[in-house]
BADO-402177 format. One record per atom (N, C-alpha, C, O): residue in three letters; atom name; chain; residue number from 0; x, y, z. Coordinates in Angstrom, 1 decimal. Each point is the difference from the previous one (the first is absolute). Example, Ala and Ser with C-alpha at 12.3 -4.5 7.8 and 13.67 -1.06 7.14 Angstrom:
    r   a  c    k      px      py      pz
  ala   N  A    0    13.2    -5.7     7.8
  ala  CA  A    0    -0.9     1.2     0.0
  ala   C  A    0     0.9     1.2     0.0
  ala   O  A    0     1.0     0.0     0.7
  ser   N  A    1    -1.4     1.1    -1.4
  ser  CA  A    1     0.9     1.1     0.0
  ser   C  A    1    -0.8     1.1     0.8
  ser   O  A    1     0.5     1.1     0.1
//
This chain:
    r   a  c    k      px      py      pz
  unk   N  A    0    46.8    87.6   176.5
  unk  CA  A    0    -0.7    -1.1     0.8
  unk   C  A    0    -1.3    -0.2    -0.7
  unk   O  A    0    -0.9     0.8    -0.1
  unk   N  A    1     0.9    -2.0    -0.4
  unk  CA  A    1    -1.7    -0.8    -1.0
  unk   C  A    1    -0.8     0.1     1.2
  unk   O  A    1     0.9    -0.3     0.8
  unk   N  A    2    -1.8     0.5    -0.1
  unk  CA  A    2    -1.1     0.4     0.2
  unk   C  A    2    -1.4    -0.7    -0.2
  unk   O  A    2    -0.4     0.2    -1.1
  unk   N  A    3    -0.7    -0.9     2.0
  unk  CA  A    3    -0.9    -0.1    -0.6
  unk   C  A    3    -1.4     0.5     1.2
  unk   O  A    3     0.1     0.2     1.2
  unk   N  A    4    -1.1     0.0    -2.1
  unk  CA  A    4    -1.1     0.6     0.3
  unk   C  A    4    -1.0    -0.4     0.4
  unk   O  A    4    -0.4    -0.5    -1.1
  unk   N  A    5    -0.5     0.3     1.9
  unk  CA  A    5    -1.5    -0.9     0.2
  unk   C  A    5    -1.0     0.6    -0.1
  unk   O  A    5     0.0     1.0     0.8
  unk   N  A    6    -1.1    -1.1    -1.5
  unk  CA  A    6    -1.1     0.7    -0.1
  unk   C  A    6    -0.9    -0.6     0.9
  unk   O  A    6    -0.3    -1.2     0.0
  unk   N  A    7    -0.1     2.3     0.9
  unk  CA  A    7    -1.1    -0.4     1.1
  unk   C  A    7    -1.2     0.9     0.1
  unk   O  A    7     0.1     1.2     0.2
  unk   N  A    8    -1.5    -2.0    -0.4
  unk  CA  A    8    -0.9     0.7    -0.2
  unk   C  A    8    -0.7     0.0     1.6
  unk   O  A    8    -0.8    -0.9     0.1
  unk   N  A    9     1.0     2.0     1.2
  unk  CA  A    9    -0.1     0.4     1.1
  unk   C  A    9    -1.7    -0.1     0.0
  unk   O  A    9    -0.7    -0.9     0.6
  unk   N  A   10     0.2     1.8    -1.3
  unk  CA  A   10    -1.6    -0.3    -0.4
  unk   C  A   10    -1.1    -1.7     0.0
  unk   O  A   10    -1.0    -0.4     0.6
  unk   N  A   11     1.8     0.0    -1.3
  unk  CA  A   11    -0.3    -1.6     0.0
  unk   C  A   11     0.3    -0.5     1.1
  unk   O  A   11    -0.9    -0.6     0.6
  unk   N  A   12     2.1     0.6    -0.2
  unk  CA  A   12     0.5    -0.7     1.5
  unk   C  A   12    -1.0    -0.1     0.6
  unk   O  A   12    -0.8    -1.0     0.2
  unk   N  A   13     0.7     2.7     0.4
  unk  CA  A   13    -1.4     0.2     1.2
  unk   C  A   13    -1.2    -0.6    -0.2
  unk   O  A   13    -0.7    -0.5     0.9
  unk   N  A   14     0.3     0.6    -2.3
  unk  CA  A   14    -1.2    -0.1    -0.2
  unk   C  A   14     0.0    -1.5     0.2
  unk   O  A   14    -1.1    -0.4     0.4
  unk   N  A   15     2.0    -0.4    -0.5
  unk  CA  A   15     0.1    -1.6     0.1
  unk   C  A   15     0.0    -0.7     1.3
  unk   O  A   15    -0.3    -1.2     0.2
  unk   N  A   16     0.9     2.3     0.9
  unk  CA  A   16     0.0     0.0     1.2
  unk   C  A   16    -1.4     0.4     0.7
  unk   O  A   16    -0.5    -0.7     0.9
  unk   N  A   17     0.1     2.0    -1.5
  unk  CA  A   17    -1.5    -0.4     0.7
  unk   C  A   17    -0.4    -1.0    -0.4
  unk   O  A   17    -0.1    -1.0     0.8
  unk   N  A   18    -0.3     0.8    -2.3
  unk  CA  A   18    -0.9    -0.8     0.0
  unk   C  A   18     0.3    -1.6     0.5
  unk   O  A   18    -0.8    -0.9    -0.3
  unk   N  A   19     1.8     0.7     1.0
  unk  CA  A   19     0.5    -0.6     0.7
  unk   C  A   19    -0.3    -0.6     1.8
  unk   O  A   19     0.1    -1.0     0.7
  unk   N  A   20    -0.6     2.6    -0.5
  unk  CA  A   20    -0.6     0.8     1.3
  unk   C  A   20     0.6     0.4     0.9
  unk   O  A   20    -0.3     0.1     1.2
  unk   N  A   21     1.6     0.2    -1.9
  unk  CA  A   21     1.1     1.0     0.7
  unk   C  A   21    -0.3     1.8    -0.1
  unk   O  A   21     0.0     0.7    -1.0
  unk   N  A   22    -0.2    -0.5     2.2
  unk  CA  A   22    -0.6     1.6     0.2
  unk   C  A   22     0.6     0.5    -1.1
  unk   O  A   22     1.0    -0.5    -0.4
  unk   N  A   23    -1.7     1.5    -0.1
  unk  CA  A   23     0.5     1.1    -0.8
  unk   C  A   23     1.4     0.6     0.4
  unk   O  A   23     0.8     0.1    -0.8
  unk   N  A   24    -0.6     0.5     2.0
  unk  CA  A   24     1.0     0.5     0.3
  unk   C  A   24     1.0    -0.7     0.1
  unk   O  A   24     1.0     0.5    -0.4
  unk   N  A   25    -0.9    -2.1     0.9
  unk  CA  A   25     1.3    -0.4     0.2
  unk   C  A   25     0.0    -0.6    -2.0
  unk   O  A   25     1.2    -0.2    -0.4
  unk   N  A   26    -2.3     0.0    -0.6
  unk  CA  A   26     0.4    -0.9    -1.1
  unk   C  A   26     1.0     1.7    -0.6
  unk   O  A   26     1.1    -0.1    -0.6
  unk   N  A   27    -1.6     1.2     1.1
  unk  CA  A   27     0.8     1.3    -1.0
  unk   C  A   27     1.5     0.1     0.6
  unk   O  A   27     1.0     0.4    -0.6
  unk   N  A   28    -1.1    -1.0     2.0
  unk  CA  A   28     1.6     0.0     0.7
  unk   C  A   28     0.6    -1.0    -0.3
  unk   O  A   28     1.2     0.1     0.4
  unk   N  A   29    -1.4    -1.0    -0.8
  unk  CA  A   29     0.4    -1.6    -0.9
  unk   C  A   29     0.6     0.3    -1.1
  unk   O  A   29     1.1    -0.4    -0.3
  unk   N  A   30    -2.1     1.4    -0.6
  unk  CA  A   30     0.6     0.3    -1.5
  unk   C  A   30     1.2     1.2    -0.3
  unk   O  A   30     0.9     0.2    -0.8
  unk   N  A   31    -1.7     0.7     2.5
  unk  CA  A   31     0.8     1.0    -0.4
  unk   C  A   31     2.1    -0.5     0.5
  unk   O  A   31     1.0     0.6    -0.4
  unk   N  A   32    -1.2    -1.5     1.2
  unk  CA  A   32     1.3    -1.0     0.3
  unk   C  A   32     0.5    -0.2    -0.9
  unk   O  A   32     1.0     0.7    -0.3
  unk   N  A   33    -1.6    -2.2    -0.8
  unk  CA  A   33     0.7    -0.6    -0.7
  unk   C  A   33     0.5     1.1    -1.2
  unk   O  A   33     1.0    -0.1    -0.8
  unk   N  A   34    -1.9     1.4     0.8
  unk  CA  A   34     0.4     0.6    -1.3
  unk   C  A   34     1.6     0.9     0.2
  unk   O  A   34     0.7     0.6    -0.9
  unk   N  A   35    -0.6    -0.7     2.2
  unk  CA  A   35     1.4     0.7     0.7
  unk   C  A   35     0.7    -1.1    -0.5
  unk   O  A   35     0.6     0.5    -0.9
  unk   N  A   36    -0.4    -1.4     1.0
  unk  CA  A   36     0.7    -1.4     0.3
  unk   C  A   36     0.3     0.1    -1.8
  unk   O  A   36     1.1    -0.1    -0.4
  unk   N  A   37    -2.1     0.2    -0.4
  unk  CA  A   37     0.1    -0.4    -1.1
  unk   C  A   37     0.6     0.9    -1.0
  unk   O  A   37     0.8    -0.2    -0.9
  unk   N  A   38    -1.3     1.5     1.4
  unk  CA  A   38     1.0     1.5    -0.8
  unk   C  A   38     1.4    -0.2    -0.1
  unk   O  A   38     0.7     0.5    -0.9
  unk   N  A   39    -0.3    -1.3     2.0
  unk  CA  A   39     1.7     0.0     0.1
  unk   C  A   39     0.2    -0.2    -0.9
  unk   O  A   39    -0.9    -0.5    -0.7
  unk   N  A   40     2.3     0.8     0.3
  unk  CA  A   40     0.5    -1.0    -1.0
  unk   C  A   40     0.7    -1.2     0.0
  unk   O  A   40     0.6    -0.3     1.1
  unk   N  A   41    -0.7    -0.5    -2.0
  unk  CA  A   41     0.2    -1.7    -0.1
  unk   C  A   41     1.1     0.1    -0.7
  unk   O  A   41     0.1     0.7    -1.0
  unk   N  A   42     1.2    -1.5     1.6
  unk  CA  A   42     1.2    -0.4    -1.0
  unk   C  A   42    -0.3    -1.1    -0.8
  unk   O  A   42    -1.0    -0.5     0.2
  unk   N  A   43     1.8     0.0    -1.3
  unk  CA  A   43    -0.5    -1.1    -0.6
  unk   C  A   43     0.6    -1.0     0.3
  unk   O  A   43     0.7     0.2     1.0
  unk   N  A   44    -0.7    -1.2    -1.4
  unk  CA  A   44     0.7    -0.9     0.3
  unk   C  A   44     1.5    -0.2    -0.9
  unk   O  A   44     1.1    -0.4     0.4
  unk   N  A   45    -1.6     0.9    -1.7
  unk  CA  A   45     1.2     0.0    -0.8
  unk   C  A   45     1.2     1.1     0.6
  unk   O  A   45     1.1     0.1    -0.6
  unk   N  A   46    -1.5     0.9     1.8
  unk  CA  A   46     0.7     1.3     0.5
  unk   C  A   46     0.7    -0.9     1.3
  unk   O  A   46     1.2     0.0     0.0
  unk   N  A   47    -1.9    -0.5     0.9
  unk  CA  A   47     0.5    -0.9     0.9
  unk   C  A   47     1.1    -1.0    -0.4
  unk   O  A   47     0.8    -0.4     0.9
  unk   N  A   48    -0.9     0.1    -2.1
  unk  CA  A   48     0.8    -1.5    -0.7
  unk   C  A   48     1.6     1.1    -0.1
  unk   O  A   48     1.1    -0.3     0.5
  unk   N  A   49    -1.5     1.5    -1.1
  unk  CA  A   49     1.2     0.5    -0.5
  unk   C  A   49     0.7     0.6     1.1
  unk   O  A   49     1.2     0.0     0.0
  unk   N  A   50    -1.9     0.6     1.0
  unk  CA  A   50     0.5     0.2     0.9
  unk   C  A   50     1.0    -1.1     0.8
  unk   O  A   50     1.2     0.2     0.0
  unk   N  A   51    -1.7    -1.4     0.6
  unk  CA  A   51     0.3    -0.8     0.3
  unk   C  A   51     1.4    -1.0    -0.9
  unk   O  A   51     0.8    -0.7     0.6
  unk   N  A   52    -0.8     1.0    -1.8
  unk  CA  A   52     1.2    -0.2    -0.8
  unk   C  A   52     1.0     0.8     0.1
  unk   O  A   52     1.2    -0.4    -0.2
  unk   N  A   53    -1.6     1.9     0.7
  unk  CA  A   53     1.2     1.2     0.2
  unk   C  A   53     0.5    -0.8     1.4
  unk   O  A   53     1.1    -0.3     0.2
  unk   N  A   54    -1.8     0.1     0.4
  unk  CA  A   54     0.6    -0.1     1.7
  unk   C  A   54     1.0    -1.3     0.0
  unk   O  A   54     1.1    -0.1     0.5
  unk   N  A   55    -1.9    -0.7    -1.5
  unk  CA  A   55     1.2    -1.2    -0.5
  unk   C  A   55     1.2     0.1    -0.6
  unk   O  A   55     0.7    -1.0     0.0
  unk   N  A   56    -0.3     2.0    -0.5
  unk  CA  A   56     0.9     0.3    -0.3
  unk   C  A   56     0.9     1.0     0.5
  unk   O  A   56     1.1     0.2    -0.4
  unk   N  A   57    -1.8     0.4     1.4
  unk  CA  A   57     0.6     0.9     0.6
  unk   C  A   57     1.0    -0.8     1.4
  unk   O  A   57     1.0     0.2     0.5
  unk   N  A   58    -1.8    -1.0    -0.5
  unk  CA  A   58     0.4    -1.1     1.9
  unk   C  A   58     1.1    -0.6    -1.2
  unk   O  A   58     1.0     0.7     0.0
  unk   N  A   59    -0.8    -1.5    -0.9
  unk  CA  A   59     0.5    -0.7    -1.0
  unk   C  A   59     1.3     0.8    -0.2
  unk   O  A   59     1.1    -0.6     0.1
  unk   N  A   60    -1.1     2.0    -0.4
  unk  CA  A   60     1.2     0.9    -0.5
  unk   C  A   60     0.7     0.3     1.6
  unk   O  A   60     1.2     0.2     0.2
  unk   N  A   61    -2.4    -0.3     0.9
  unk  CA  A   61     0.7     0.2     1.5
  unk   C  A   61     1.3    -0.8     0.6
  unk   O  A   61     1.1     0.2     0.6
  unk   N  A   62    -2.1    -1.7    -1.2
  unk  CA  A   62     0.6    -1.0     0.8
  unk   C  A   62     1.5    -0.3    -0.6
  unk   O  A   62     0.9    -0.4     0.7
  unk   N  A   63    -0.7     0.8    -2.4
  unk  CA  A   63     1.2    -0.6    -0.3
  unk   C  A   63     1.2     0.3     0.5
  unk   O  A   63     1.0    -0.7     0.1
  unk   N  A   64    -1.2     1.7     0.3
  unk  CA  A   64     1.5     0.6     0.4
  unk   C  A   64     0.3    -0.8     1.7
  unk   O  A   64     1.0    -0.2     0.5
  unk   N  A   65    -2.5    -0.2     0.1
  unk  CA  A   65     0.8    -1.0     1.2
  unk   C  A   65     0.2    -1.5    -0.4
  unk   O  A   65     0.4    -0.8     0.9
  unk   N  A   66    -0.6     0.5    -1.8
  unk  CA  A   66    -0.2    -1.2    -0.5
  unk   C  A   66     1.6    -0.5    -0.7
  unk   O  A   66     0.5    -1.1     0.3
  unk   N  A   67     0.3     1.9    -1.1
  unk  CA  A   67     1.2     0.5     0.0
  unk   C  A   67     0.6     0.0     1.3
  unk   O  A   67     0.5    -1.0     0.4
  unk   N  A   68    -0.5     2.2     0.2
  unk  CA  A   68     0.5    -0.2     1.5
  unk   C  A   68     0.6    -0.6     0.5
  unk   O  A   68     1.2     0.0     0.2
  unk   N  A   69    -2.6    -1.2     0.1
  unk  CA  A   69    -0.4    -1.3     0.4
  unk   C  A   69     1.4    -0.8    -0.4
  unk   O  A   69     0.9    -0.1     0.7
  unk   N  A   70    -1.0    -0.4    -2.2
  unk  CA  A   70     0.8    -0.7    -0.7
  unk   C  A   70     1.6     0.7     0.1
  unk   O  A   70     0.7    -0.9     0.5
  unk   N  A   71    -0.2     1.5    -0.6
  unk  CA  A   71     0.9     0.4     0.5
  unk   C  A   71     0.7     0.2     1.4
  unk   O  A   71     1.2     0.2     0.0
  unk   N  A   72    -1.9    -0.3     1.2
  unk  CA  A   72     0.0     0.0     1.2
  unk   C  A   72     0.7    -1.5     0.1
  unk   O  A   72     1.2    -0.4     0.2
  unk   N  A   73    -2.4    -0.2    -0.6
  unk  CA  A   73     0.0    -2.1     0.3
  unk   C  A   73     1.7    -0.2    -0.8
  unk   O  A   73     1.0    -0.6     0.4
  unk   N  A   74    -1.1     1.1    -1.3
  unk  CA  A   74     1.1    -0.4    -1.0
  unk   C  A   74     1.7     0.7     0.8
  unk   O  A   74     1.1    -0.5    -0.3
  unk   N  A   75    -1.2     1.6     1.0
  unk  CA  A   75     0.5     0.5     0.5
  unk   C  A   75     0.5    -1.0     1.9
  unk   O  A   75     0.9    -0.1     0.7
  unk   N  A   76    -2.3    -0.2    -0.7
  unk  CA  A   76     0.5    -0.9     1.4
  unk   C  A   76     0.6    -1.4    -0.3
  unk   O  A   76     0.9    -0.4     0.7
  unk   N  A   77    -1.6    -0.5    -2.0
  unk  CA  A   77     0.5    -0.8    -0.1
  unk   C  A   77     1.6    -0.2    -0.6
  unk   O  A   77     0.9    -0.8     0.2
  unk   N  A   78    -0.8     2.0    -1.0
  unk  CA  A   78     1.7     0.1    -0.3
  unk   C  A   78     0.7     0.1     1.5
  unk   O  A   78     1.0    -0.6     0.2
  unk   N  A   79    -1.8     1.5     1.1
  unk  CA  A   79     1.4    -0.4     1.2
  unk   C  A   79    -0.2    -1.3     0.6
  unk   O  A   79     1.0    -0.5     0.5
  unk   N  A   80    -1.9    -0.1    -0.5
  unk  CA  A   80     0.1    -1.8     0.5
  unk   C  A   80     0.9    -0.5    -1.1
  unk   O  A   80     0.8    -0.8     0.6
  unk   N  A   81    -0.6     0.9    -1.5
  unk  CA  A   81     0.5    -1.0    -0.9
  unk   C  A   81     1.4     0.6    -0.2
  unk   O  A   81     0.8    -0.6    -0.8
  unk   N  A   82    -0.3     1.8     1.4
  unk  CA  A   82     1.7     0.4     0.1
  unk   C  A   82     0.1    -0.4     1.7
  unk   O  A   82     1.1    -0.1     0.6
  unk   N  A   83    -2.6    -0.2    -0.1
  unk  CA  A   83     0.6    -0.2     1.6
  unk   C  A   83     0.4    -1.1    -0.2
  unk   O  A   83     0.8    -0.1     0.9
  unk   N  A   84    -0.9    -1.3    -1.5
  unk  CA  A   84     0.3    -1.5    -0.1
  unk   C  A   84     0.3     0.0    -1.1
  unk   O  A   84    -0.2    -1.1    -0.4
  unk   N  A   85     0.8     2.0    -0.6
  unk  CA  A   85     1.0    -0.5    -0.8
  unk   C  A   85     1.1     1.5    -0.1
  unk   O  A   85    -0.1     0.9    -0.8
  unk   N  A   86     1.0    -1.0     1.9
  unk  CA  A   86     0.5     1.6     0.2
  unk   C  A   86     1.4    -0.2    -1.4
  unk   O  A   86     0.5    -1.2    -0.2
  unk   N  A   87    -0.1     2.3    -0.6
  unk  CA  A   87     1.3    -0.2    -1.0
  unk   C  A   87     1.2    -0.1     1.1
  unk   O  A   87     1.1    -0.2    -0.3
//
C-alpha cells in the first residue's frame, strides 16, 4: 500500500493560535489534535485508483457467469413459445 505522509509543525500551529488569542491551552489541544489526525496514514490516490480497478474486475468476473445464465434462460424460454405455435 503507497502511503503518504504530512509534515505538521504542532509548535507553530499553537504559536499561531495564540497569537491569534486562542488560550494557550486550547491553541496546544488544537495542535495536539490535528497532529493525531495527521500521523495517520494517507492512501494515495494512485492506491485508491488500483484498488478500485481490482473491484472492477472482480464484480466484472462475478457478473459473467449470470449474464450467460441470463442468455441461455431467455433463449431457452423463447425456443418453448416458438414449438408452442409451431408444434412438429
Amino acid at each position: 500500500m503507497s502511503t503518504a505522509t504530512v509534515a505538521f509543525d504542532t509548535l507553530a500551529f499553537a504559536e499561531e493560535l495564540k497569537a491569534a488569542g486562542i488560550p494557550e491551552e486550547h491553541a496546544k489541544a488544537h495542535a495536539k489534535a490535528l497532529s493525531s489526525i495527521f500521523g495517520r496514514q494517507l492512501v494515495s490516490q494512485e492506491y485508491l485508483d488500483a484498488r478500485i480497478r481490482e473491484l472492477e474486475l472482480r464484480i466484472a468476473a462475478d457478473l459473467a457467469p449470470l449474464k450467460w445464465g441470463t442468455a441461455i434462460t431467455v433463449g431457452g424460454i423463447v425456443t418453448l413459445i416458438l414449438k408452442s405455435f409451431f408444434p412438429h
